[in-house]
N, C-alpha and C positions, 0 to 999 in steps of 0.2 A: 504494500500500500504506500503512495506515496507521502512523503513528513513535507506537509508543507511549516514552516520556522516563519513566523513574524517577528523582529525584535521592534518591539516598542508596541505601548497598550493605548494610545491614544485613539482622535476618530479615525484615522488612516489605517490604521495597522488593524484597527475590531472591524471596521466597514470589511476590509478585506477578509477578513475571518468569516465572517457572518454571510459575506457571499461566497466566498468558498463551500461555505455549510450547507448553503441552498443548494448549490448546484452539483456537489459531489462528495463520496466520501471518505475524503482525502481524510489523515489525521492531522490536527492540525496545533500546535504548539506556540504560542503567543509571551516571548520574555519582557520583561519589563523590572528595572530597577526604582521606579520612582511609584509605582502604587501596586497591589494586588490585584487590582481591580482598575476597570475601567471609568473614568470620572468626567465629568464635564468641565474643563480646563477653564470657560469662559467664567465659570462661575467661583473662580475663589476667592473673588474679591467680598462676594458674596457671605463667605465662610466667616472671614477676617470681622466683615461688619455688622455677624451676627446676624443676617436676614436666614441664613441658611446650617444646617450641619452636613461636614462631609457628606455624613449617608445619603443626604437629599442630592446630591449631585449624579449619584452611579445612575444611568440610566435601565441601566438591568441587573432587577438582585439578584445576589448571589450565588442563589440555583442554579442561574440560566448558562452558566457555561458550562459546570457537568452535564445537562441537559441535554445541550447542544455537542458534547463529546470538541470542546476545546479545551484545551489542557493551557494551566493559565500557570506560568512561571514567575518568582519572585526573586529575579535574579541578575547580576551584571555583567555582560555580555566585553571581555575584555579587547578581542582581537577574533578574526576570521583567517580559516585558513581555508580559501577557495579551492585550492587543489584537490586538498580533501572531502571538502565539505562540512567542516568540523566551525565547531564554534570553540573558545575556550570563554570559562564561567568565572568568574569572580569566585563561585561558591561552587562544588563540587565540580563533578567530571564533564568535560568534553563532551557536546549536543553535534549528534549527526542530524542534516539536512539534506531533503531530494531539494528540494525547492525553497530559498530562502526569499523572505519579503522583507528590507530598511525603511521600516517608519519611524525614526530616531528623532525628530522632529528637533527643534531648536533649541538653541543658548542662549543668554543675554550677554549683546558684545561688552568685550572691555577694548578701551584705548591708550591701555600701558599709560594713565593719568599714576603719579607719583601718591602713593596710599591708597590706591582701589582694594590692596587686600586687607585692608584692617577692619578691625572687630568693629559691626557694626555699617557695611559698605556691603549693600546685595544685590543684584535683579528681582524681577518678579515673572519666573516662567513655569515655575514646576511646584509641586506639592512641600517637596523640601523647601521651596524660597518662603514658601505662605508659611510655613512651621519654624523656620527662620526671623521672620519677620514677625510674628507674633514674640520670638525671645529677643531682638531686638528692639524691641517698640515699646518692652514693660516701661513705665515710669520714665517715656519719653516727653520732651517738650518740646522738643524745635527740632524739623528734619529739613532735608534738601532734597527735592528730586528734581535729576538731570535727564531734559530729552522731552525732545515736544510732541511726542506721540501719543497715541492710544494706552498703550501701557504706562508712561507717567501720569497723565491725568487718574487714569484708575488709583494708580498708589498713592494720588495727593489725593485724593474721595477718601481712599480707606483711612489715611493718617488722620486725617480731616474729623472723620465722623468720630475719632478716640480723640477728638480735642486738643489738635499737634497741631503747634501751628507750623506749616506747611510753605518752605521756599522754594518754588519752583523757576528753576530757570529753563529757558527755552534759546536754541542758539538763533532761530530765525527772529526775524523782527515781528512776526505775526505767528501766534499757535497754529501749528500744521497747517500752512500756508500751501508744502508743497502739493496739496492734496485739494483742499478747500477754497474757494474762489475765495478775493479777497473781503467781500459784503460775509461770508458767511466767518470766516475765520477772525473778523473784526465782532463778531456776534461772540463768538466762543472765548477771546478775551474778556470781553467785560462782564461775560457770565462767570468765570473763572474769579474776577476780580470780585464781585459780587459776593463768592461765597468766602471772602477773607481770606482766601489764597495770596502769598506774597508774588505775584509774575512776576519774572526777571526777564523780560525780552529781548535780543537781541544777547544775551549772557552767554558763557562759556566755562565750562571749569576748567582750569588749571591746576589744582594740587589738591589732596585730600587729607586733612593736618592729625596729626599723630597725638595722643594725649600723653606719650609717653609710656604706657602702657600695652599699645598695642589697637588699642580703641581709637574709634573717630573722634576729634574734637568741634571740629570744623571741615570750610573748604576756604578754598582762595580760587578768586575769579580772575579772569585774565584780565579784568583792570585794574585788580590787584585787593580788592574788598577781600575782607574776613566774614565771613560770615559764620556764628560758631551753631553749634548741631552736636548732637549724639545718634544721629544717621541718615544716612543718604543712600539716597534709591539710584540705579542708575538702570535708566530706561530709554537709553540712548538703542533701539533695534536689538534685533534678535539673527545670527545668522545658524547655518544650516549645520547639526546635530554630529558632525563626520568624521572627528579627530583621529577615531579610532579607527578611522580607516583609511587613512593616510599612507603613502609609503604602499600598497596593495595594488593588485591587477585591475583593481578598480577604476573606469575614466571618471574623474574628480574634475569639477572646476569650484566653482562658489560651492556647488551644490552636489549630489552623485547624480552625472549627468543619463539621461534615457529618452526613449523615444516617445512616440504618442503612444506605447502599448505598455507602457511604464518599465520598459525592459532596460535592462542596463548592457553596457561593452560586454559582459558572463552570460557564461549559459544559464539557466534557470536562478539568475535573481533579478529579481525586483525592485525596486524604489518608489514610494509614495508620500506624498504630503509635503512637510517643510521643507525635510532632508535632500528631496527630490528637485532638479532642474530641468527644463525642454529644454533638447539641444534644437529642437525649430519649436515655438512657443505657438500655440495655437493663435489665431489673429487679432491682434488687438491685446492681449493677455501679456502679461511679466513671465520669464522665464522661471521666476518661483516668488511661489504664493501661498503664501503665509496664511491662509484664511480657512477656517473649521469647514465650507462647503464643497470646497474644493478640495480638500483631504479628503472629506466623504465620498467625493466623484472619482478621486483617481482611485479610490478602494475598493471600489466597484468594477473599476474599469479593469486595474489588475486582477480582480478576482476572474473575471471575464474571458481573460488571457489564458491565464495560468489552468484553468478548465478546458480549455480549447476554443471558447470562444474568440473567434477573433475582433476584438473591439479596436477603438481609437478614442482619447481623451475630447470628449467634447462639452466644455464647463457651461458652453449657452449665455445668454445675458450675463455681464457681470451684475453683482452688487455684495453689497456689505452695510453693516448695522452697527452701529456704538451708542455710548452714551455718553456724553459731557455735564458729569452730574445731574442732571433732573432732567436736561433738553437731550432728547431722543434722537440718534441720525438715521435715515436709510439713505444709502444710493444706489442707483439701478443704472446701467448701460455707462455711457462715457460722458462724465461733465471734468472736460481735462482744465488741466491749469500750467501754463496758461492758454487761455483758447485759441486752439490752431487757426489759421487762414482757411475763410470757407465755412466756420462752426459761430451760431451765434447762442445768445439764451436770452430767455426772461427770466427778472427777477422780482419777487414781493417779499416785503420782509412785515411783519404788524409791529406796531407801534412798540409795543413789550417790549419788541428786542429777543422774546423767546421762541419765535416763531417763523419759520422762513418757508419759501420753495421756488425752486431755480428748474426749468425745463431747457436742457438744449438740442439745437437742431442744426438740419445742416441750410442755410444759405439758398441754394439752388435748388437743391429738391424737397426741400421744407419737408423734409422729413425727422422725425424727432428720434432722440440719438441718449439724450440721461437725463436722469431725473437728483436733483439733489433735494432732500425734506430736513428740516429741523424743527421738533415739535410739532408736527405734523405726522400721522401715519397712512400712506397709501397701500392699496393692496400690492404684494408684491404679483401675481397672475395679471393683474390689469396693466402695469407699466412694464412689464417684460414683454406681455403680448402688443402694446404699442410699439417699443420700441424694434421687437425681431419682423413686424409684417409692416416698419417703416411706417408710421402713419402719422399723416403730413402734421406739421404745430396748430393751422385752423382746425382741422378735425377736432385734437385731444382738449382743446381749451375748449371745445362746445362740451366735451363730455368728462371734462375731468370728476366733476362727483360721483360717476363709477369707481373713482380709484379710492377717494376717501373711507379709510378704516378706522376714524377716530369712533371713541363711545356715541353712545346714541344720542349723547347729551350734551357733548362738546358742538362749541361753536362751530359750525362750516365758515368757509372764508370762499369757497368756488367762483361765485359768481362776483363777488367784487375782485378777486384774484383775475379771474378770467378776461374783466376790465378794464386790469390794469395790465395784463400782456398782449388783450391785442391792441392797446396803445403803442404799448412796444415797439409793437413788430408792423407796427402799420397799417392792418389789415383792416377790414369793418368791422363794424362792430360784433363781436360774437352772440 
Protein backbone atom coordinates (compact mmCIF):
# COMPACT_ATOMS: atom_id res chain seq x y z
CA UNK A 1 0.00 0.00 0.00
CA UNK A 2 1.27 3.14 -0.62
CA UNK A 3 2.75 5.65 2.69
CA UNK A 4 1.60 8.78 1.51
CA UNK A 5 4.09 11.24 4.45
CA UNK A 6 2.78 14.99 4.82
CA UNK A 7 5.14 16.86 7.04
CA UNK A 8 3.20 19.79 8.52
CA UNK A 9 -0.46 19.72 10.03
CA UNK A 10 -1.66 22.90 8.90
CA UNK A 11 -4.73 23.67 6.20
CA UNK A 12 -2.24 22.51 3.27
CA UNK A 13 -0.99 19.58 4.46
CA UNK A 14 -4.90 18.17 6.29
CA UNK A 15 -6.69 19.55 3.00
CA UNK A 16 -4.26 17.15 1.22
CA UNK A 17 -4.82 14.29 3.73
CA UNK A 18 -8.59 14.44 3.78
CA UNK A 19 -8.50 14.39 -0.13
CA UNK A 20 -6.29 11.71 -0.30
CA UNK A 21 -8.82 9.83 2.10
CA UNK A 22 -11.79 10.47 -0.22
CA UNK A 23 -10.30 9.24 -3.08
CA UNK A 24 -8.17 6.26 -2.13
CA UNK A 25 -6.63 4.04 0.33
CA UNK A 26 -3.53 5.18 0.46
CA UNK A 27 -2.09 5.02 4.24
CA UNK A 28 -1.59 8.17 5.11
CA UNK A 29 0.84 9.61 7.98
CA UNK A 30 0.70 13.56 8.68
CA UNK A 31 4.10 14.88 11.06
CA UNK A 32 3.97 17.99 12.68
CA UNK A 33 6.16 19.51 15.58
CA UNK A 34 4.04 22.58 16.44
CA UNK A 35 0.46 20.89 17.60
CA UNK A 36 -1.12 17.33 17.77
CA UNK A 37 -3.75 18.37 16.03
CA UNK A 38 -4.86 20.35 13.42
CA UNK A 39 -5.97 24.06 14.47
CA UNK A 40 -7.12 27.14 12.81
CA UNK A 41 -3.93 29.28 12.72
CA UNK A 42 -6.08 32.54 11.82
CA UNK A 43 -7.49 32.27 15.12
CA UNK A 44 -4.83 32.70 17.83
CA UNK A 45 -5.15 35.91 18.28
CA UNK A 46 -8.39 34.98 19.37
CA UNK A 47 -6.90 32.54 22.11
CA UNK A 48 -4.49 35.20 23.52
CA UNK A 49 -7.74 37.61 23.94
CA UNK A 50 -9.68 35.35 25.54
CA UNK A 51 -12.71 35.20 22.82
CA UNK A 52 -11.74 31.61 22.22
CA UNK A 53 -9.84 28.36 23.86
CA UNK A 54 -7.54 26.33 21.91
CA UNK A 55 -10.03 23.46 21.73
CA UNK A 56 -12.53 25.85 19.95
CA UNK A 57 -10.13 26.35 17.01
CA UNK A 58 -9.56 22.37 15.86
CA UNK A 59 -11.98 22.14 13.30
CA UNK A 60 -12.26 18.35 13.73
CA UNK A 61 -12.21 16.44 17.07
CA UNK A 62 -10.20 14.28 17.88
CA UNK A 63 -11.91 11.00 16.76
CA UNK A 64 -11.83 12.10 13.38
CA UNK A 65 -8.52 11.11 12.38
CA UNK A 66 -8.46 7.48 13.64
CA UNK A 67 -11.68 7.41 11.90
CA UNK A 68 -10.58 8.52 8.97
CA UNK A 69 -7.24 5.85 9.37
CA UNK A 70 -4.76 9.17 9.39
CA UNK A 71 -2.08 8.45 11.45
CA UNK A 72 -1.27 11.96 13.14
CA UNK A 73 2.56 12.22 14.23
CA UNK A 74 3.89 14.47 17.02
CA UNK A 75 7.06 14.88 15.98
CA UNK A 76 10.30 17.00 14.36
CA UNK A 77 11.19 16.18 11.02
CA UNK A 78 15.15 16.87 11.12
CA UNK A 79 16.47 16.34 7.52
CA UNK A 80 15.26 14.18 4.32
CA UNK A 81 17.09 11.60 2.64
CA UNK A 82 15.51 11.47 -0.84
CA UNK A 83 17.48 8.60 -2.11
CA UNK A 84 16.04 6.62 0.34
CA UNK A 85 13.02 7.84 1.02
CA UNK A 86 13.61 8.15 4.68
CA UNK A 87 12.96 10.94 6.85
CA UNK A 88 15.09 11.37 10.07
CA UNK A 89 12.85 12.35 13.43
CA UNK A 90 13.96 14.56 16.12
CA UNK A 91 12.34 11.71 18.31
CA UNK A 92 12.76 8.03 17.42
CA UNK A 93 13.43 6.02 14.21
CA UNK A 94 13.66 6.99 10.68
CA UNK A 95 10.00 7.24 8.62
CA UNK A 96 9.88 5.60 5.24
CA UNK A 97 7.99 7.29 2.51
CA UNK A 98 6.23 6.17 -1.08
CA UNK A 99 5.19 9.58 -1.51
CA UNK A 100 6.02 12.59 0.57
CA UNK A 101 3.94 16.00 0.69
CA UNK A 102 6.02 19.76 2.21
CA UNK A 103 3.44 21.77 3.80
CA UNK A 104 6.01 23.40 6.29
CA UNK A 105 4.52 26.41 5.83
CA UNK A 106 6.26 29.74 7.38
CA UNK A 107 8.77 31.61 9.78
CA UNK A 108 8.62 35.03 10.81
CA UNK A 109 11.61 37.00 9.05
CA UNK A 110 14.57 38.29 11.05
CA UNK A 111 16.89 41.04 9.71
CA UNK A 112 20.18 40.31 11.68
CA UNK A 113 18.73 43.90 13.77
CA UNK A 114 21.58 43.86 16.76
CA UNK A 115 19.29 42.08 19.84
CA UNK A 116 16.50 40.33 17.96
CA UNK A 117 17.42 37.39 20.04
CA UNK A 118 16.87 38.60 23.46
CA UNK A 119 14.46 37.54 26.09
CA UNK A 120 11.51 38.91 25.38
CA UNK A 121 11.83 39.77 21.10
CA UNK A 122 9.34 37.12 19.14
CA UNK A 123 7.02 36.71 15.95
CA UNK A 124 3.75 35.67 15.99
CA UNK A 125 3.23 32.57 13.55
CA UNK A 126 2.98 29.35 15.38
CA UNK A 127 1.33 27.80 18.55
CA UNK A 128 4.64 28.00 20.27
CA UNK A 129 4.82 32.08 19.54
CA UNK A 130 1.11 32.41 21.15
CA UNK A 131 2.52 30.35 24.23
CA UNK A 132 5.56 32.53 24.07
CA UNK A 133 3.97 35.50 24.05
CA UNK A 134 1.59 34.87 26.75
CA UNK A 135 5.17 34.22 29.15
CA UNK A 136 6.28 37.36 27.78
CA UNK A 137 3.54 39.63 28.05
CA UNK A 138 2.91 38.78 32.19
CA UNK A 139 3.14 42.14 33.86
CA UNK A 140 3.87 43.89 30.76
CA UNK A 141 3.58 47.74 30.03
CA UNK A 142 4.93 49.05 27.02
CA UNK A 143 5.75 46.97 23.90
CA UNK A 144 6.92 47.80 20.35
CA UNK A 145 5.61 46.13 17.23
CA UNK A 146 7.64 46.37 14.03
CA UNK A 147 6.10 45.98 10.59
CA UNK A 148 3.10 47.22 8.90
CA UNK A 149 1.24 44.30 8.01
CA UNK A 150 -1.56 42.16 8.94
CA UNK A 151 0.29 40.33 11.58
CA UNK A 152 1.48 43.58 13.40
CA UNK A 153 -1.66 45.19 13.64
CA UNK A 154 -3.00 41.64 15.04
CA UNK A 155 -0.27 41.61 17.85
CA UNK A 156 -0.95 45.44 18.77
CA UNK A 157 -5.00 44.22 19.09
CA UNK A 158 -3.92 41.54 21.22
CA UNK A 159 -1.34 43.66 23.58
CA UNK A 160 -3.91 46.38 23.37
CA UNK A 161 -6.86 44.43 24.69
CA UNK A 162 -4.26 43.21 28.16
CA UNK A 163 -3.82 47.16 28.51
CA UNK A 164 -0.18 47.50 26.92
CA UNK A 165 0.34 50.28 25.76
CA UNK A 166 1.35 49.55 22.28
CA UNK A 167 4.22 51.24 19.84
CA UNK A 168 3.85 50.50 16.70
CA UNK A 169 6.04 51.52 14.07
CA UNK A 170 5.57 51.11 10.42
CA UNK A 171 8.55 51.69 7.84
CA UNK A 172 6.19 53.17 5.18
CA UNK A 173 4.63 56.41 5.42
CA UNK A 174 1.02 55.16 5.38
CA UNK A 175 -0.08 51.54 7.11
CA UNK A 176 0.07 48.93 4.24
CA UNK A 177 0.20 51.20 1.64
CA UNK A 178 1.66 48.60 -0.58
CA UNK A 179 -1.55 46.88 -0.73
CA UNK A 180 -4.25 49.50 0.16
CA UNK A 181 -5.11 52.44 -2.18
CA UNK A 182 -4.06 55.57 -0.43
CA UNK A 183 -8.00 56.98 0.62
CA UNK A 184 -8.24 53.52 2.32
CA UNK A 185 -4.95 53.13 4.13
CA UNK A 186 -5.33 56.85 5.24
CA UNK A 187 -8.75 55.29 6.90
CA UNK A 188 -6.61 52.58 8.70
CA UNK A 189 -4.37 55.12 10.20
CA UNK A 190 -6.43 57.00 12.05
CA UNK A 191 -8.59 54.08 13.05
CA UNK A 192 -5.27 52.67 14.51
CA UNK A 193 -4.65 56.09 16.11
CA UNK A 194 -8.16 56.15 17.46
CA UNK A 195 -7.75 53.05 19.45
CA UNK A 196 -4.57 54.72 21.51
CA UNK A 197 -2.14 52.98 19.57
CA UNK A 198 1.36 54.96 19.46
CA UNK A 199 1.92 54.98 15.01
CA UNK A 200 5.26 55.50 14.33
CA UNK A 201 5.07 56.16 10.42
CA UNK A 202 7.50 56.38 8.23
CA UNK A 203 9.98 54.52 11.59
CA UNK A 204 12.40 51.94 11.31
CA UNK A 205 14.23 49.94 13.87
CA UNK A 206 17.71 49.99 14.29
CA UNK A 207 18.83 48.01 17.58
CA UNK A 208 17.04 46.09 20.03
CA UNK A 209 18.71 47.28 23.66
CA UNK A 210 19.99 44.68 26.17
CA UNK A 211 18.84 45.06 29.95
CA UNK A 212 21.87 43.41 30.63
CA UNK A 213 20.51 40.44 31.58
CA UNK A 214 19.72 39.14 28.41
CA UNK A 215 16.03 40.69 28.39
CA UNK A 216 14.80 43.47 26.20
CA UNK A 217 14.94 46.83 27.46
CA UNK A 218 14.03 48.94 24.72
CA UNK A 219 14.69 49.78 20.83
CA UNK A 220 16.42 52.49 19.07
CA UNK A 221 15.06 53.86 15.93
CA UNK A 222 17.03 54.95 13.17
CA UNK A 223 16.61 58.50 14.15
CA UNK A 224 18.00 57.56 16.95
CA UNK A 225 14.93 57.71 19.65
CA UNK A 226 14.97 55.21 22.74
CA UNK A 227 12.01 54.12 23.11
CA UNK A 228 12.18 51.63 26.35
CA UNK A 229 9.78 48.38 26.21
CA UNK A 230 9.84 44.96 27.94
CA UNK A 231 8.82 43.60 24.37
CA UNK A 232 8.67 43.76 20.96
CA UNK A 233 6.96 41.90 18.32
CA UNK A 234 8.51 41.75 15.02
CA UNK A 235 6.20 41.24 12.30
CA UNK A 236 8.08 42.42 9.70
CA UNK A 237 6.73 39.02 6.85
CA UNK A 238 6.97 35.70 7.07
CA UNK A 239 9.04 33.60 4.57
CA UNK A 240 8.91 30.16 3.32
CA UNK A 241 9.37 27.13 6.16
CA UNK A 242 12.62 25.27 4.18
CA UNK A 243 16.00 25.44 6.08
CA UNK A 244 15.84 22.09 6.50
CA UNK A 245 16.10 21.48 3.26
CA UNK A 246 18.71 23.24 2.06
CA UNK A 247 21.88 21.84 0.72
CA UNK A 248 19.32 18.68 -0.96
CA UNK A 249 18.33 17.55 -4.57
CA UNK A 250 15.74 19.60 -3.92
CA UNK A 251 15.17 22.83 -6.67
CA UNK A 252 14.92 25.62 -3.82
CA UNK A 253 14.50 29.38 -4.73
CA UNK A 254 12.55 31.78 -2.12
CA UNK A 255 10.38 28.85 -1.88
CA UNK A 256 10.45 24.77 -2.89
CA UNK A 257 9.81 25.51 -6.36
CA UNK A 258 6.82 23.18 -8.42
CA UNK A 259 4.74 23.15 -11.08
CA UNK A 260 0.98 23.66 -11.43
CA UNK A 261 0.57 19.87 -10.22
CA UNK A 262 2.23 20.93 -7.02
CA UNK A 263 5.19 18.54 -8.14
CA UNK A 264 8.55 19.40 -7.30
CA UNK A 265 12.29 18.71 -9.49
CA UNK A 266 11.68 14.53 -7.34
CA UNK A 267 9.83 11.93 -8.10
CA UNK A 268 6.90 11.43 -5.96
CA UNK A 269 7.07 14.76 -3.64
CA UNK A 270 5.07 17.29 -3.39
CA UNK A 271 4.98 20.95 -2.04
CA UNK A 272 1.98 22.98 -0.85
CA UNK A 273 0.88 26.00 0.78
CA UNK A 274 3.55 28.74 2.11
CA UNK A 275 6.51 26.59 1.75
CA UNK A 276 5.51 26.17 -1.99
CA UNK A 277 6.52 28.46 -5.13
CA UNK A 278 5.07 28.47 -9.00
CA UNK A 279 7.85 28.23 -11.16
CA UNK A 280 5.03 29.96 -13.95
CA UNK A 281 2.60 31.51 -11.36
CA UNK A 282 -0.81 31.14 -12.46
CA UNK A 283 -2.18 34.65 -14.10
CA UNK A 284 -2.21 37.56 -12.39
CA UNK A 285 -1.28 35.47 -8.92
CA UNK A 286 2.27 35.80 -6.77
CA UNK A 287 4.48 33.17 -7.18
CA UNK A 288 3.77 32.23 -3.21
CA UNK A 289 0.87 32.92 -1.20
CA UNK A 290 0.67 33.09 1.91
CA UNK A 291 -3.03 32.89 2.40
CA UNK A 292 -5.39 29.93 4.36
CA UNK A 293 -7.55 29.47 0.68
CA UNK A 294 -5.04 29.00 -1.36
CA UNK A 295 -3.20 26.32 0.94
CA UNK A 296 -6.64 24.62 0.92
CA UNK A 297 -6.65 24.66 -3.04
CA UNK A 298 -3.21 23.41 -3.60
CA UNK A 299 -4.23 20.59 -1.01
CA UNK A 300 -6.77 19.43 -3.16
CA UNK A 301 -5.02 19.96 -6.09
CA UNK A 302 -2.05 17.72 -4.85
CA UNK A 303 -4.26 15.22 -3.54
CA UNK A 304 -5.74 15.08 -7.17
CA UNK A 305 -2.22 14.31 -8.57
CA UNK A 306 -0.97 12.03 -6.32
CA UNK A 307 -4.23 9.75 -6.81
CA UNK A 308 -3.99 9.80 -10.52
CA UNK A 309 -5.92 12.46 -11.14
CA UNK A 310 -4.59 14.72 -13.38
CA UNK A 311 -5.35 18.39 -12.17
CA UNK A 312 -3.65 21.90 -12.55
CA UNK A 313 -3.75 24.77 -9.75
CA UNK A 314 -6.56 26.92 -10.50
CA UNK A 315 -7.07 29.58 -7.39
CA UNK A 316 -10.12 31.44 -9.52
CA UNK A 317 -10.81 35.07 -8.37
CA UNK A 318 -8.52 36.29 -5.98
CA UNK A 319 -9.57 37.74 -2.45
CA UNK A 320 -8.74 37.88 1.14
CA UNK A 321 -10.29 39.00 4.44
CA UNK A 322 -8.63 40.87 7.60
CA UNK A 323 -9.58 42.93 10.29
CA UNK A 324 -8.06 46.27 11.43
CA UNK A 325 -9.48 46.13 14.94
CA UNK A 326 -13.24 46.47 14.75
CA UNK A 327 -13.21 47.70 10.61
CA UNK A 328 -13.70 44.53 8.70
CA UNK A 329 -11.72 44.17 5.06
CA UNK A 330 -12.74 41.91 2.13
CA UNK A 331 -11.07 42.12 -1.27
CA UNK A 332 -12.04 40.31 -4.38
CA UNK A 333 -10.26 40.21 -7.82
CA UNK A 334 -7.47 43.10 -8.44
CA UNK A 335 -7.67 46.69 -6.84
CA UNK A 336 -3.67 47.17 -7.54
CA UNK A 337 -1.72 49.91 -6.03
CA UNK A 338 -0.74 51.66 -7.75
CA UNK A 339 -3.32 51.78 -10.60
CA UNK A 340 -1.93 50.57 -13.72
CA UNK A 341 -2.57 52.54 -17.05
CA UNK A 342 -5.89 51.55 -18.54
CA UNK A 343 -7.55 50.43 -14.62
CA UNK A 344 -9.73 53.06 -13.05
CA UNK A 345 -12.01 52.87 -9.72
CA UNK A 346 -14.66 54.54 -7.64
CA UNK A 347 -14.55 55.48 -4.42
CA UNK A 348 -17.04 56.26 -1.29
CA UNK A 349 -15.90 56.47 1.85
CA UNK A 350 -19.05 57.71 4.99
CA UNK A 351 -18.52 60.35 6.88
CA UNK A 352 -17.21 57.92 10.09
CA UNK A 353 -14.33 57.27 8.41
CA UNK A 354 -15.39 53.46 9.29
CA UNK A 355 -16.60 52.62 6.32
CA UNK A 356 -15.59 52.57 2.67
CA UNK A 357 -15.96 50.70 -0.89
CA UNK A 358 -13.80 51.02 -3.83
CA UNK A 359 -14.90 49.09 -7.29
CA UNK A 360 -12.20 48.98 -10.06
CA UNK A 361 -12.54 48.43 -13.73
CA UNK A 362 -10.81 48.43 -16.77
CA UNK A 363 -11.19 51.90 -18.85
CA UNK A 364 -12.03 50.45 -22.21
CA UNK A 365 -14.04 47.68 -21.67
CA UNK A 366 -15.65 48.97 -18.57
CA UNK A 367 -15.43 45.84 -17.30
CA UNK A 368 -15.14 45.47 -13.47
CA UNK A 369 -11.85 43.82 -12.39
CA UNK A 370 -11.97 44.36 -7.77
CA UNK A 371 -13.60 45.19 -5.21
CA UNK A 372 -12.10 46.66 -2.04
CA UNK A 373 -14.89 46.85 1.22
CA UNK A 374 -14.05 48.30 4.65
CA UNK A 375 -16.98 47.91 7.09
CA UNK A 376 -18.86 46.91 4.62
CA UNK A 377 -19.77 43.16 3.87
CA UNK A 378 -20.55 41.83 0.37
CA UNK A 379 -21.24 38.47 -0.76
CA UNK A 380 -18.33 36.96 -1.76
CA UNK A 381 -20.49 34.59 -4.93
CA UNK A 382 -21.81 37.84 -6.16
CA UNK A 383 -18.47 39.86 -6.67
CA UNK A 384 -16.56 36.84 -8.00
CA UNK A 385 -19.31 36.01 -10.28
CA UNK A 386 -19.12 39.89 -11.52
CA UNK A 387 -15.86 40.08 -11.72
CA UNK A 388 -14.95 36.28 -13.77
CA UNK A 389 -18.11 36.83 -16.47
CA UNK A 390 -16.41 40.64 -16.61
CA UNK A 391 -19.55 42.67 -16.10
CA UNK A 392 -19.29 46.10 -17.21
CA UNK A 393 -19.11 49.07 -13.87
CA UNK A 394 -22.98 50.55 -15.24
CA UNK A 395 -24.27 47.20 -14.99
CA UNK A 396 -22.98 46.38 -11.15
CA UNK A 397 -23.65 49.84 -9.79
CA UNK A 398 -27.50 49.33 -10.92
CA UNK A 399 -27.25 46.17 -8.86
CA UNK A 400 -24.87 46.39 -6.23
CA UNK A 401 -27.48 45.56 -3.23
CA UNK A 402 -27.38 41.96 -4.43
CA UNK A 403 -23.92 41.82 -3.16
CA UNK A 404 -24.74 43.53 0.31
CA UNK A 405 -24.25 40.94 3.22
CA UNK A 406 -24.54 43.23 6.01
CA UNK A 407 -27.31 42.31 9.09
CA UNK A 408 -30.70 42.81 8.31
CA UNK A 409 -30.43 45.96 10.39
CA UNK A 410 -27.56 47.63 9.28
CA UNK A 411 -27.71 50.77 7.35
CA UNK A 412 -27.51 50.09 3.39
CA UNK A 413 -25.46 52.87 1.75
CA UNK A 414 -26.33 51.24 -2.38
CA UNK A 415 -28.19 53.70 -3.61
CA UNK A 416 -26.41 56.98 -2.44
CA UNK A 417 -23.02 54.88 -3.13
CA UNK A 418 -24.30 54.12 -6.42
CA UNK A 419 -24.79 58.19 -6.95
CA UNK A 420 -21.84 58.91 -6.01
CA UNK A 421 -19.98 56.42 -8.63
CA UNK A 422 -21.70 57.10 -11.53
CA UNK A 423 -20.78 60.71 -10.84
CA UNK A 424 -17.53 59.26 -11.12
CA UNK A 425 -17.21 57.72 -13.83
CA UNK A 426 -19.48 59.93 -15.87
CA UNK A 427 -22.16 57.99 -16.94
CA UNK A 428 -26.02 58.66 -16.28
CA UNK A 429 -27.48 58.41 -13.95
CA UNK A 430 -27.88 54.98 -12.50
Amino acid sequence: MNHVVIIGNGISGISTARHIRKKSEARITVISSESEHFFSRTALMYIYMGHMKYEHTKPYEDWFWKKNRIDLVYNHVESVDFESKTLKMALGNALHYDTLVIATGSVPNKFEWPGQNLQGVQGLYSKQDLELMEQNSKNLKQAVVVGGGLIGIEMAEMLHSRNIHVTFLVRENSFWNSVLPAEESEMINKHIQSQHIDLRLGEELAEIVDDGSGKVAGIITKTGEKIDCGFVGLTVGVSPNIAFLKNTALDIDHGILINERQETNLPDVYAVGDCAQHRIPPTGRKAIEQIWYTGKLQGENCANNICGKQSSYQPGVFYNSAKFFDIEYQTYGNVAVPEPTGIASVFWQHNSGLQSIRVAYEIESRAVIGFNLLGIRYRHEVCEQWIRKRIPIEKVLKNLKKANFDPEFHKKYEHEVAQIFTAQIGTNKV
